[in-house]
Each structure stands twice: as C-alpha cells, then as structure tokens.
C-alpha positions in Angstrom: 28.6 -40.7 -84.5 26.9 -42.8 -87.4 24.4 -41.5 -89.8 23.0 -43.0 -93.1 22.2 -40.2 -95.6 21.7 -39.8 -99.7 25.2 -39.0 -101.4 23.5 -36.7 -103.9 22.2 -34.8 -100.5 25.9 -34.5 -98.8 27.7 -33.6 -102.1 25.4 -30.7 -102.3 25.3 -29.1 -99.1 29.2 -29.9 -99.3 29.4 -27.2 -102.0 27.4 -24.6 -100.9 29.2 -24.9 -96.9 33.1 -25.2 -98.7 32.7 -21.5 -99.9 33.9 -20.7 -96.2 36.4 -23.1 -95.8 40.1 -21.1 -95.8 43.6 -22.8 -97.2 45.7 -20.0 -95.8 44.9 -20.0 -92.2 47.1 -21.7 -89.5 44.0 -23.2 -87.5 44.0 -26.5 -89.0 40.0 -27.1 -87.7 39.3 -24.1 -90.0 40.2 -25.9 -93.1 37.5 -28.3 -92.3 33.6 -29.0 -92.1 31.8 -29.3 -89.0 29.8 -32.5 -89.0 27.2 -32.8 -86.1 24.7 -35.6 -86.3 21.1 -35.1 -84.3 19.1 -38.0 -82.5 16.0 -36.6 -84.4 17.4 -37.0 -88.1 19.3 -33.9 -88.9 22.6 -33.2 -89.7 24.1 -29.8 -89.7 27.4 -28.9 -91.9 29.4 -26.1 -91.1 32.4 -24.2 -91.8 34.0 -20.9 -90.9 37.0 -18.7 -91.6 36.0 -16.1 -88.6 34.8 -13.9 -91.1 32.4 -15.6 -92.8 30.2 -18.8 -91.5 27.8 -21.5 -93.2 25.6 -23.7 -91.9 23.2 -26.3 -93.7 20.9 -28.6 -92.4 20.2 -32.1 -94.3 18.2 -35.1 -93.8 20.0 -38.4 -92.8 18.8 -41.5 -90.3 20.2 -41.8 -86.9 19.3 -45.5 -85.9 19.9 -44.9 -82.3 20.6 -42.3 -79.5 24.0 -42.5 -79.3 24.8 -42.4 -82.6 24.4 -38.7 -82.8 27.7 -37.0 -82.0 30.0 -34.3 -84.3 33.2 -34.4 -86.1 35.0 -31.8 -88.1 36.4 -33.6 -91.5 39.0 -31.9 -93.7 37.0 -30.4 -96.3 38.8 -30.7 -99.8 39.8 -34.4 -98.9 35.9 -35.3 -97.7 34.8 -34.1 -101.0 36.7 -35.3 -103.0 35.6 -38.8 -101.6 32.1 -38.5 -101.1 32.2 -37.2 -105.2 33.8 -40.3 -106.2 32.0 -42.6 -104.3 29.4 -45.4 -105.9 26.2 -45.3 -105.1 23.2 -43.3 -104.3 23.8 -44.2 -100.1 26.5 -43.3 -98.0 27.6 -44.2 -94.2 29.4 -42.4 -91.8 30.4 -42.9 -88.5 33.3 -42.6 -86.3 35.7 -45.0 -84.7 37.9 -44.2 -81.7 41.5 -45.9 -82.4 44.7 -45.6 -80.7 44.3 -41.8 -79.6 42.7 -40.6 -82.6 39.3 -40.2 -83.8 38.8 -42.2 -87.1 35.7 -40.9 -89.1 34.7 -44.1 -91.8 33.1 -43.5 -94.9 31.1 -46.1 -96.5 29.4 -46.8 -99.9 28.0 -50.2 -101.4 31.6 -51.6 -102.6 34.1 -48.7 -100.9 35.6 -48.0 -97.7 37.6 -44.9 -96.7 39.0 -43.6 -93.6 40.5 -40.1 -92.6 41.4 -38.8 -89.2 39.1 -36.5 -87.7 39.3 -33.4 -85.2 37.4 -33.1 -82.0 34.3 -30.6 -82.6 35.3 -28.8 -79.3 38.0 -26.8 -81.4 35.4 -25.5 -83.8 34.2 -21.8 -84.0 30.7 -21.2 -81.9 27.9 -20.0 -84.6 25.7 -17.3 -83.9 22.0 -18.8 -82.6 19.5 -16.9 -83.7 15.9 -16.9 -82.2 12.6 -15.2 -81.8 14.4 -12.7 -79.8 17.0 -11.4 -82.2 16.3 -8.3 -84.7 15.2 -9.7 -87.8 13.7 -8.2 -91.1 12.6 -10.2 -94.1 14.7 -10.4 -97.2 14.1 -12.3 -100.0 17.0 -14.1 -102.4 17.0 -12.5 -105.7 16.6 -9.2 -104.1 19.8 -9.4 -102.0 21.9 -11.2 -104.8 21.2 -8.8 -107.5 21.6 -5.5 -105.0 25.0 -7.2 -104.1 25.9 -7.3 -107.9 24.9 -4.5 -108.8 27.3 -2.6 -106.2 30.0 -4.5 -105.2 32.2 -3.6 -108.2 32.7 -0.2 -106.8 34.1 -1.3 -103.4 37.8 -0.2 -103.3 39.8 -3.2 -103.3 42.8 -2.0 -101.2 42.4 -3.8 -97.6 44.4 -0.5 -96.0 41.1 1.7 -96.7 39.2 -0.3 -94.1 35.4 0.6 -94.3 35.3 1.1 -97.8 36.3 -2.4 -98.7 32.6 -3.2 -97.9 29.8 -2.3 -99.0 26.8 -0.4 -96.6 23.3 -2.0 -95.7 21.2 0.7 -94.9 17.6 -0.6 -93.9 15.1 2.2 -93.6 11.5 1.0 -93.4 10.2 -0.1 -96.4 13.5 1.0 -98.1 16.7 -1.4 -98.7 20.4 0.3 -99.9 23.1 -0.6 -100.9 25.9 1.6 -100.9 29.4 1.0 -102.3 32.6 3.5 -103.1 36.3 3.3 -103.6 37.4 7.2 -104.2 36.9 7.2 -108.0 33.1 5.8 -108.1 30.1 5.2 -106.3 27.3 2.4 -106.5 23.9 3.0 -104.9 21.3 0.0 -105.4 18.0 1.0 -104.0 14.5 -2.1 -103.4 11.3 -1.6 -101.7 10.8 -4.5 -98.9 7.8 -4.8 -96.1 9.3 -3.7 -92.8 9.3 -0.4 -90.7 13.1 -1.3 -88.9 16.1 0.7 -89.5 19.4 -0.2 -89.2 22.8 0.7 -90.6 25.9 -2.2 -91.2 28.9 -2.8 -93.2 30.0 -5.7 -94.9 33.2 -6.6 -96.7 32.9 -6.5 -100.5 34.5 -9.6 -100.5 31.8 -11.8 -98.0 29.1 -10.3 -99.7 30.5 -11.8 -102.7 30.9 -15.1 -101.4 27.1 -14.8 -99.8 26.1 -14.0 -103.4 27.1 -16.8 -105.2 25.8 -19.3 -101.9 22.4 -17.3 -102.6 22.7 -18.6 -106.2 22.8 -22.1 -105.2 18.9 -21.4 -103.6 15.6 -21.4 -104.3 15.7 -18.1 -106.7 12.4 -17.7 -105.1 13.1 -18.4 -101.9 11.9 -15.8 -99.0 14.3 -15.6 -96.3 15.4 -13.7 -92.5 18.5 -11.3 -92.3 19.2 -10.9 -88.0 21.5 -8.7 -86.8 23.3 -8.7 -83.8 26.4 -6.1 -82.7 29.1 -7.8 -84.9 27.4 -10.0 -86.8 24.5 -10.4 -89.5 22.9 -13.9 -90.0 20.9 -14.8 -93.5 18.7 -17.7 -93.4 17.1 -19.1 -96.4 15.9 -22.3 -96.1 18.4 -25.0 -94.3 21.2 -22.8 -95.3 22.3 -20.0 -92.6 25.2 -17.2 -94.0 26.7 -15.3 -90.7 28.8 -13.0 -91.2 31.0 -10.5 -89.9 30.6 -6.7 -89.7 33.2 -3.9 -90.2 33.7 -1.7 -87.5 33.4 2.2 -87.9 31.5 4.9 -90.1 31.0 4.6 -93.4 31.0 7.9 -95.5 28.4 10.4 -96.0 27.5 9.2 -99.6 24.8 11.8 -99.4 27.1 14.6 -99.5 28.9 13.2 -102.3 25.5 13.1 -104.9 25.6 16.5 -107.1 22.6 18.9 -106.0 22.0 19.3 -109.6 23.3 19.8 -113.2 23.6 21.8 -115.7 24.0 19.3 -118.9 22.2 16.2 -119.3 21.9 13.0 -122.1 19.5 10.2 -122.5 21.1 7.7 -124.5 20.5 3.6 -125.3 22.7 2.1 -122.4 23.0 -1.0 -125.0 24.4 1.1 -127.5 26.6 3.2 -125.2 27.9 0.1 -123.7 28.8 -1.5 -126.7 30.4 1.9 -128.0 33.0 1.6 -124.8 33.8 -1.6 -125.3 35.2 -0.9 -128.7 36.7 2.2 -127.9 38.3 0.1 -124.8 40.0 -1.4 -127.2 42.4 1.1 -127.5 42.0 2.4 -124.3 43.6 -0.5 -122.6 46.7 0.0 -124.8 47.1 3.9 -123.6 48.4 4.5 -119.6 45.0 5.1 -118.3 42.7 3.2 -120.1 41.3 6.5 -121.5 38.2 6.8 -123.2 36.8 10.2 -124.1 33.3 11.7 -124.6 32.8 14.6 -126.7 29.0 15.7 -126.7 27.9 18.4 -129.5 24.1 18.7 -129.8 22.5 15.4 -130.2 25.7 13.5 -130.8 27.8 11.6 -128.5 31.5 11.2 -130.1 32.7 8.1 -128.2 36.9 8.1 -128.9 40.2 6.7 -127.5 43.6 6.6 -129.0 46.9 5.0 -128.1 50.2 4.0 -129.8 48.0 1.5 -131.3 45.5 3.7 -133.3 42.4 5.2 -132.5 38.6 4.7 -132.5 35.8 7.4 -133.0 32.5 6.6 -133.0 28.8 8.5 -132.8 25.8 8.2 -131.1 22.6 10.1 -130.9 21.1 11.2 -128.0 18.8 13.6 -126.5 20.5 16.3 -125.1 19.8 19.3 -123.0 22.4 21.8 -121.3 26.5 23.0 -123.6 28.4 21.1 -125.6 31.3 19.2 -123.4 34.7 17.1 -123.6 34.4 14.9 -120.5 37.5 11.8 -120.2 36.9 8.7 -118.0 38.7 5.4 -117.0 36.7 2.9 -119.6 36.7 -0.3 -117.1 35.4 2.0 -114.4 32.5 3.2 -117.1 31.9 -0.1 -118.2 31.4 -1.6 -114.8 28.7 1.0 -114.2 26.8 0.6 -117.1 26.6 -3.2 -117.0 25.1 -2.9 -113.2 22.2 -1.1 -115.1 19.2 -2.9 -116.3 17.5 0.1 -118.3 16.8 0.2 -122.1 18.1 3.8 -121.7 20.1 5.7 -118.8 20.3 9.1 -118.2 23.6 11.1 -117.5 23.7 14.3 -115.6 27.0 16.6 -115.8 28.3 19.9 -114.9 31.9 20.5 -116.9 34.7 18.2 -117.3 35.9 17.8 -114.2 33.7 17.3 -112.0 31.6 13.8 -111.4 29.1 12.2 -114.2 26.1 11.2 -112.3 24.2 7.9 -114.0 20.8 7.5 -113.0 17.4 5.8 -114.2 14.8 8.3 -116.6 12.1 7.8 -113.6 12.8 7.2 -110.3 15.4 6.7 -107.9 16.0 2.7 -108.1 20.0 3.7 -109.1 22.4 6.0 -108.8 26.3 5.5 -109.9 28.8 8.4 -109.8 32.1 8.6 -111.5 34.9 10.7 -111.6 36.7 12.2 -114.8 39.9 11.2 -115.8 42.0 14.9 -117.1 42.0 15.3 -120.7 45.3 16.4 -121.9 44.6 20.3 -123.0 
C-alpha cells in the first residue's frame, strides 16, 4: 500500500475513528486502526471493539493499481506521529521486511516506521445497501435525544437491558426511552417516515456515537439501517455500527401515572438553581436529600445535614393539597437540566409515589422520579 494524503485530513478522521479503539482488550488488532487504501482515491479508516464500529472515508492519491492495499496501525502510537509531524503532506506505504509488514510514514524532513498487522485479523463491518431497512435521521436530532436520556440509564452492567437506552421508531414519531429503577427519561421528535421498529442500545455506545455526532456537520442529514444485531448511522464519510442488546425492554408505558391529583408550574431556571444550592447540603447528608414542601403558591426548597441547612421559596402556580415530597437532588438535577423549557410542569399524587415532569403543552418530554422517604 502507498497513498499520499493531507495531514490535516488524516489527523481528523484519526479522532473521530479512535473513540472505538479499546486498551483493555486482549485482541491486539483491536487496539488499532484499519487502514485500506482504494485504486480510485479513497481511503477508509476503521476501528472496532465488537461493540461499537467506525468507519470514515477520506481523500488521498493512489498513483498506481497496486498501491492500494490495507494495514491495521496501532492507533495511539499512529497519532501520536502523524500529530507531530511537519508539514501539510504525508506518505504512507508499506514495506515487507524480514517476516514482518513495515508501514512507513513520511513528511517533508521526517521518517517513521512501526510494524503493522495483516488486515485479515480485523473485524468484518456491516455493508449496508439499497436493500437494508433504513430511515432518515438527522444529527442534532439524534445527539440531543441521546442527551437528553442517557443520564437515566442504570449504570450497573448486571441489569442487562436497562443499561441502554430504547429506540422506538413509530412512523413519524422517534423515542427515546431510558430507566434505571429510580427514574425514567422519555425524549420524543417528529421525523418523515411511516417504519416502525423497536432496538436497544447501550447507554454507554450511544454516548460514544454522541460525541462522534458532535464532530459533524450539525446540519448534516443522515441514514440509521438496521439489521438483526446491529444498527448502522451514516452521516457523511463517517459510518457508526453498533451493537444491539438482546431481550425486552420494559413496558415504560405502564410505569407513566394515569393522572394526578396535585400539580405546579414553576420557572425550571429558578427551580434548578434552587437545588443546586440546597445540594449543597444535601451532598453532605447520607442520601443526598433534598426536600420539597408545597403550601399554596409556594415551593419551600430545603435540605439539612451535620453541616447546616438551606431553606429557600419559590412561587408557583399551584392546583391540587399542600404536600412534603423528598427526592435524591443529583437524580432531580439531572432531570431538570435535560429540559429545555422556560417553565416545567410537575404532576404529583402524595409523597410517595413518583413526580411526573412534563412540558405545559405537548408531549415532547416526560421524566419520572421516585421519592426518597422523609423521616416522619
């Protein structure tokens, strides 16, 4: 293989592809980058850690035929040397020397070399064509609906399904679904489209497409294609595979209250910023306590510890009894961030059971949370 391409080019898709490359796996060809030159000017970059894949695609010149080939590189050593080469042109091409496969890396005034490993051992990617399901996504959409849910995906790998977070595609209605046994995140877009389907992702992947999303086109329209074990994003030159959980997520539905008997309207800026200093105090006590205390238009925000103690009001509109309701403040806090509204509505029915958060019109959010026992 030998290609000629722009540094500033390589070092980029190097950064978006390396957010799949593991350190902890014992499949040495995992910890590297999949270099596969074409005879008509393209050269693909990939990486894998069998859950989640990259791919990117950029330009580079392939003088001749045979100098198209693939290589997988080790991928914190490669970067780190095409970042500190000179120069705005880089080649790279491999050289066969006693037994082992040489890959040479070239600038105006350097020279580096560093063994390479035979393409044969790297993962197959999924191919995707006109035949496999696809639906249109587009990138801000997807990025912010993973955001805005992915806090309230348990975090223990023993509860299996619920470490990811749900994709539920029906018609012109995109969900995202997320829960970990104290809270629930729903996320909810209109897109074109009439499919359906139903998948779960880990938390974690989603994550990690997030923040490849990020380095995109904000703009950028892109192609979600699913397969049995597998869902492919494409946007652009840059294709995300990755893998799905197996089994049935839970009923969500069956979890939403049917209705409530107390509800507040309140400034979500001023309620936020309310928790934060009560959490002051409530990450001293053993459960990170804070306490709300609604009496006709006022809500008493409070916590105490060892420490001290902070009360503070805020008016809202309230319909529905006065009520003394506790919850975990980092939980509460992680809610009302993931909300975009100049004011939020919360729905209750006593003090223990679940507060219900959700937008004045519409259905575009809905997060649920469950008390934490005030001490009688």
């Amino acid at each position: 293989m030998k290609i000629i391409c722009q540094k500033q080019e390589l070092a980029k898709a190097l950064n978006i592809v390396s957010k799949a490359v593991t350190t902890r796996s014992t499949m040495p060809v995992l910890k590297g980058i999949l270099l596969k030159a074409y005879p008509d000017g393209r050269l693909t970059l990939s990486s894998s850690d069998l859950e989640i894949s990259i791919q990117d695609t950029i330009a580079v010149t392939v003088e001749k035929k045979e100098d198209a080939g693939s290589i997988v590189v080790m991928a914190r050593k490669f970067n780190e040397i095409v970042r500190s080469l000179p120069g705005e042109e880089l080649t790279i091409q491999t050289i066969e020397r006693n037994d082992e496969t040489i890959v040479e890396i070239q600038s105006v005034t350097a020279d580096f070399e560093i063994i390479g490993i035979s393409a044969d051992e790297f993962p197959v990617l999924q191919e995707v064509n006109e035949n496999t399901a696809s639906i249109p996504v587009d990138n801000r959409t997807i990025r912010e609906m993973i955001e805005k849910t992915k806090f309230a995906a348990s975090v223990d790998e023993s509860r299996g399904i619920i470490t990811g977070i749900l994709l539920e595609i029906d018609g012109s209605r995109i969900s995202t679904v997320a829960i970990d046994g104290y809270r629930m995140a729903i996320n909810r877009r209109t897109m074109p489209g009439d499919e359906k389907h139903k998948f779960v992702i880990s938390a974690k992947i989603m994550d990690e497409l997030s923040k490849i999303l990020s380095d995109q086109e904000e703009e950028e329209n892109g192609t979600l294609y699913l397969s049995n074990r597998k869902a492919v994003f494409v946007f652009g030159n840059v294709q995300a595979e990755l893998k799905l959980l197996e089994g049935d997520f839970i009923d969500y539905r069956s979890i939403l209250p049917k209705n409530s008997g107390i509800s507040v309207i309140v400034k979500r800026k001023e309620l936020m910023e309310s928790i934060q200093r009560a959490s002051l105090f409530a990450n001293a006590g053993k459960n990170n306590l804070v306490k709300f205390q609604l009496k006709e238009n006022i809500l008493t925000v409070s916590s105490k510890s060892e420490e001290g103690k902070a009360t503070e009001d805020l008016v809202v509109e309230k319909t529905g009894e006065n009520l003394e309701i506790g919850f975990n403040a980092r939980y509460l806090l992680d809610i009302i961030r993931a909300v975009d509204d100049e004011e939020v509505k919360l729905l209750f029915n006593s003090a223990i059971d679940p507060c219900l958060i959700v937008p004045l019109q519409g259905d575009a959010y809905e997060h649920l949370l469950l008390p934490v026992r005030l001490n009688s």
